[in-house]
PLY file of the C-alpha trace (Angstrom):
ply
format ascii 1.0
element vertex 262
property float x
property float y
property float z
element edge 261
property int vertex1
property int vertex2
end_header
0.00 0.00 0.00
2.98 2.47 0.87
4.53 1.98 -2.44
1.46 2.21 -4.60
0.74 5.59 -3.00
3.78 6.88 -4.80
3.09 5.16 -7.98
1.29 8.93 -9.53
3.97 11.22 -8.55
6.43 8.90 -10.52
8.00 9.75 -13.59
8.64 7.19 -16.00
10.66 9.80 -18.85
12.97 10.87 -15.41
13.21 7.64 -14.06
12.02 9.40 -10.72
10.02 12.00 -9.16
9.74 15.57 -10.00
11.98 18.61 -8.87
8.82 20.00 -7.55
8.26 17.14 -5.25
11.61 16.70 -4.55
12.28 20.08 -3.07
9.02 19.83 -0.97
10.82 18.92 2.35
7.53 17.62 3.86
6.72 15.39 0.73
10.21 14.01 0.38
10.67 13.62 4.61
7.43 11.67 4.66
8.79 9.59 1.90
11.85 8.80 3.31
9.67 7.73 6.44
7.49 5.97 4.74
9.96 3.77 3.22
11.71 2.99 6.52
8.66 0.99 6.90
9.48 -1.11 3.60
12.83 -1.13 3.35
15.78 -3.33 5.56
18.38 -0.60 6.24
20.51 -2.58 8.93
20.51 -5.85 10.98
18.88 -4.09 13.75
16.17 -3.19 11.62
15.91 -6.93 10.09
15.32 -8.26 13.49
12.76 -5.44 14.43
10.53 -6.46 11.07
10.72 -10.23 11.14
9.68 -10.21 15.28
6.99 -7.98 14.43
6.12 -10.17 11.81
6.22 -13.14 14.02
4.11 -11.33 16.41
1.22 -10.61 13.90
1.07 -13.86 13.25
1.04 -15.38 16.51
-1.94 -13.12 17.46
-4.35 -13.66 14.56
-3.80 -17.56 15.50
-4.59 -16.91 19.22
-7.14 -14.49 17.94
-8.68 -16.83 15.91
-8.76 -19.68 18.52
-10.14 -17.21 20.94
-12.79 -16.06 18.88
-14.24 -19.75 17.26
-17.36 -20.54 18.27
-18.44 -23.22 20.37
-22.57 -24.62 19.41
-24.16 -25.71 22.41
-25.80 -29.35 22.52
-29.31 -27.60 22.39
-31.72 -24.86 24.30
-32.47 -26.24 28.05
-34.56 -24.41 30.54
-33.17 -24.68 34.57
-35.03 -23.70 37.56
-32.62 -21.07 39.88
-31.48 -23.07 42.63
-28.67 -21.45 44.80
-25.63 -23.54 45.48
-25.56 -26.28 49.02
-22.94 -25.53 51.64
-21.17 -28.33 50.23
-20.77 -26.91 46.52
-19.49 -23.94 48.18
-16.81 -25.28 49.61
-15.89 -27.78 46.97
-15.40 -24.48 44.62
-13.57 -22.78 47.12
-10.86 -25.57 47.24
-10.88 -25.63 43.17
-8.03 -23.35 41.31
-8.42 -21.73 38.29
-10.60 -23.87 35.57
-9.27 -22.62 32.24
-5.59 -22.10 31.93
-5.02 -22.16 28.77
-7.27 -19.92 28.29
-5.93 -17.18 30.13
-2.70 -17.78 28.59
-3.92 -17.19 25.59
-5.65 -13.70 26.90
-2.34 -12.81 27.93
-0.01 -13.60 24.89
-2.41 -11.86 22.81
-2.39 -8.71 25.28
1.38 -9.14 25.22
1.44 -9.49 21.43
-0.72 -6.63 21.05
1.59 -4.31 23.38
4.60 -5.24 21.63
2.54 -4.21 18.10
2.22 -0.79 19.48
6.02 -0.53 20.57
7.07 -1.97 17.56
6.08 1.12 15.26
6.95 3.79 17.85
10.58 1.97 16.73
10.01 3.22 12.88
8.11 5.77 13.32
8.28 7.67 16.33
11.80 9.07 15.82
11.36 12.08 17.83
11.13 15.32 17.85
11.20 17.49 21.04
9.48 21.25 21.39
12.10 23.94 20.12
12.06 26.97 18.32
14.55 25.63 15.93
11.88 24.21 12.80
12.39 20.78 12.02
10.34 18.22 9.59
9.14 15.85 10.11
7.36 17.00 13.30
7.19 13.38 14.97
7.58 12.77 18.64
10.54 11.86 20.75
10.97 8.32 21.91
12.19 8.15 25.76
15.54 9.65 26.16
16.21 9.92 22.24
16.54 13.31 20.28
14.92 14.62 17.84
15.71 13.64 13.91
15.29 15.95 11.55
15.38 15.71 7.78
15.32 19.36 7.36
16.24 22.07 10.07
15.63 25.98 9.51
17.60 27.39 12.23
16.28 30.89 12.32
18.64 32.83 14.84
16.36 35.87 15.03
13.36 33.75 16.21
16.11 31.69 18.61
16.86 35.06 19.75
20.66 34.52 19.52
23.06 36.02 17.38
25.13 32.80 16.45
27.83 32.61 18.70
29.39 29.45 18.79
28.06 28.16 22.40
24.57 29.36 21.58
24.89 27.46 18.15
25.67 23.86 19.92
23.50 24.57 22.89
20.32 24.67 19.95
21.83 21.82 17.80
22.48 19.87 20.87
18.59 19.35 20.89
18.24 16.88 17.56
20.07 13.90 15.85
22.79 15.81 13.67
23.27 11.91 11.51
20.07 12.69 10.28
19.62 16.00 8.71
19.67 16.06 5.47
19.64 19.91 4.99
20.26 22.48 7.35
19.27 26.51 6.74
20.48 29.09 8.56
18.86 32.65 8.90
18.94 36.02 10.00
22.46 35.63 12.09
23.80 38.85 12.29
27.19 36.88 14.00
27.97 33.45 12.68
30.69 31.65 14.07
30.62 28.11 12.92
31.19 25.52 15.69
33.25 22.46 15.09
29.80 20.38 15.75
29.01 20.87 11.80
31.45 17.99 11.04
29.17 15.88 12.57
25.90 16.16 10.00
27.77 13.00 8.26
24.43 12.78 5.82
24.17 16.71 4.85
23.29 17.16 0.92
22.69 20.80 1.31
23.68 24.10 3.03
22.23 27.20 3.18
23.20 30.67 4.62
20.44 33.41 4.68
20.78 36.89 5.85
23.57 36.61 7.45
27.47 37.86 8.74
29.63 34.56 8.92
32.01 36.19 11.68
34.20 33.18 12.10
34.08 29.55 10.15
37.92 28.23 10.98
39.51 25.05 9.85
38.41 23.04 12.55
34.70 23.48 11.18
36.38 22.65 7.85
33.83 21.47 5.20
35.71 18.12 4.00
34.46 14.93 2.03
35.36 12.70 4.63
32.75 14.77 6.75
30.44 15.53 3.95
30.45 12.71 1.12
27.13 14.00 -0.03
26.90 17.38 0.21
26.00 18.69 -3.50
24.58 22.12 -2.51
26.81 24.94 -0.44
24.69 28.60 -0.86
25.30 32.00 0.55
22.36 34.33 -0.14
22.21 37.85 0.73
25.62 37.25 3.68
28.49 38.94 4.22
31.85 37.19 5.02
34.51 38.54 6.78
36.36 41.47 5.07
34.92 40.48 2.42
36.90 37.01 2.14
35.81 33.11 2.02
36.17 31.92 5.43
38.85 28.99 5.64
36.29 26.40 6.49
35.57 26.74 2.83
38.95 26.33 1.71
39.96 22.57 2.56
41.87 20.04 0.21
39.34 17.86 0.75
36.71 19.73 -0.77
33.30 17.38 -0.87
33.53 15.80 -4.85
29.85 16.07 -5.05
29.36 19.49 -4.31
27.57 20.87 -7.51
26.32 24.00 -6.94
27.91 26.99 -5.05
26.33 30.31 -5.16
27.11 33.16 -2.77
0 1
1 2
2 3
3 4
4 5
5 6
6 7
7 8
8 9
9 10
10 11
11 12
12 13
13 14
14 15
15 16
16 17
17 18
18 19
19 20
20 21
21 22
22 23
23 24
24 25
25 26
26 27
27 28
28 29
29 30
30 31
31 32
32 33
33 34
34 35
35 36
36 37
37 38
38 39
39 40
40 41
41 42
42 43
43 44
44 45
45 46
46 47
47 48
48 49
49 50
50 51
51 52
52 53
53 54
54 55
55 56
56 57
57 58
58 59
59 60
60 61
61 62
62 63
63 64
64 65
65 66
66 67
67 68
68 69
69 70
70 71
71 72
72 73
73 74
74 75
75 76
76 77
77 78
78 79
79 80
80 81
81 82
82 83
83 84
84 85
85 86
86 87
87 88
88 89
89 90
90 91
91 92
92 93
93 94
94 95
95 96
96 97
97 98
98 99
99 100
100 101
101 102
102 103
103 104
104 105
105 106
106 107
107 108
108 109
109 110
110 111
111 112
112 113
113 114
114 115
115 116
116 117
117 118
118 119
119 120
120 121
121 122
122 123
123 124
124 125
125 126
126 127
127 128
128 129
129 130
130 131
131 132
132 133
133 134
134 135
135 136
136 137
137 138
138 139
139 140
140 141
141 142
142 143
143 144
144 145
145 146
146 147
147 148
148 149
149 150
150 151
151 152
152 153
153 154
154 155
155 156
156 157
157 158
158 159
159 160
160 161
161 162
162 163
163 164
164 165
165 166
166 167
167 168
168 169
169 170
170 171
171 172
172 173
173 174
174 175
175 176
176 177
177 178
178 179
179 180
180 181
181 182
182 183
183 184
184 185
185 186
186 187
187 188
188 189
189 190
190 191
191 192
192 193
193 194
194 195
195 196
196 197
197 198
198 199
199 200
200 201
201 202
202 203
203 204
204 205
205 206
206 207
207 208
208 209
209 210
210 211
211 212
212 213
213 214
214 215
215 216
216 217
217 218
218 219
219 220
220 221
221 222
222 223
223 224
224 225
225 226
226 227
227 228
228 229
229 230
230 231
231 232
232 233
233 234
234 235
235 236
236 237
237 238
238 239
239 240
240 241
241 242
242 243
243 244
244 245
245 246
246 247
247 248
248 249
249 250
250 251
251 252
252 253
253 254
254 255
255 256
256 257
257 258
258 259
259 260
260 261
């Protein structure tokens, strides 16, 4: 069902889906999501789909077992007669009647638990409340951090200017592994902490209204850092005196870096 929900927006002539859709960070985060769902990405993940497999299973067969229906032997009419002394005490020595019965009742609750937990696994990949806009919106899992496929780090609505403490303190809130594009605006005094070397999965920067005060070597953008970056933009910022910072000037320079604009 999750891949035939794509099947429109394909393009046969581009072998793949518009530009359009492509730059919609919403459309192509929910994708990505979606197809987490589908797709084996590790061993981890391997194990997580083939136990919840396993688990469906196992509780439609209780389910079904639970739910069969038994005919009586026919309709038959008893008088009300309250128990003797004697039957009253006979059931009070007698344990449980049915226990396989209630095991069932409780592997299928237990089944059923571990159905919700299961998805909270794919999908629930946090996100906690900050001013800093990331998509997908989804909420945090106990103890994890937010992942983002696209953060907008506005400075003015952070209300900082971009010093380097204030710029880790903010991106110490989400999973930097999983951005896949990060936007800065409105930061009248950039200085670039070391903690960019760690977006390992970045395809695209952007700088917005801004002053880059400081971006030094050891916030060098590198290849070995950045292996996918294909999109480095400076609109409407000032560097400097006027010169590219040296974090812009390494021998590594990402190989897939396409488009540079300033």
């Amino acid at each position: 069902m999750i891949v035939l929900s794509y099947v429109d927006d394909y393009d046969a002539d581009l072998t793949g889906f518009s530009f359009e859709l492509i730059d919609d960070d919403n459309w192509f985060a929910q994708m990505l999501d979606e197809a987490r769902l589908v797709l084996v990405t590790s061993w981890s993940d391997l194990f997580a789909h083939v136990v919840y497999s396993l688990g469906v299973v196992a509780t439609t067969a209780n389910m079904k077992e639970l739910l069969r229906w038994a005919p009586t032997q026919g309709t038959r009419i008893h008088h009300a007669k309250g128990p003797s002394r004697d039957e009253l005490q006979h059931l009070s020595s007698v344990g449980p009647g049915n226990t396989s019965q209630n095991t069932r009742h409780d592997e299928v609750e237990m089944s059923g638990s571990y159905r919700c937990l299961v998805p909270r696994h794919f999908c629930d990949n946090e996100f906690i409340t900050t001013v800093v806009k990331c998509n997908p919106k989804v909420k945090p899992m106990a103890g994890a951090r937010s992942a983002c496929f696209a953060v907008e780090f506005d400075c003015y609505k952070v209300g900082i200017s971009g010093k380097k403490e204030e710029v880790e303190a903010e991106w110490g809130k989400f999973d930097h592994t999983t951005v896949v594009k990060l936007h800065i605006l409105h930061s009248p005094g950039l200085e670039m902490p070391k903690m960019i070397q760690e977006f390992a999965h970045l395809h695209e920067i952007r700088v917005y209204n801004s002053t880059i005060r400081e971006w030094d070597q050891d916030a060098t953008i590198k290849n070995s850092f950045h292996p996918n970056l294909t999109v480095l933009a400076l609109i409407r910022s000032n560097m400097t005196n006027g010169l590219v910072p040296p974090g812009f000037q390494s021998n590594d320079f990402p190989v897939n870096l396409t488009h540079t604009f300033a």
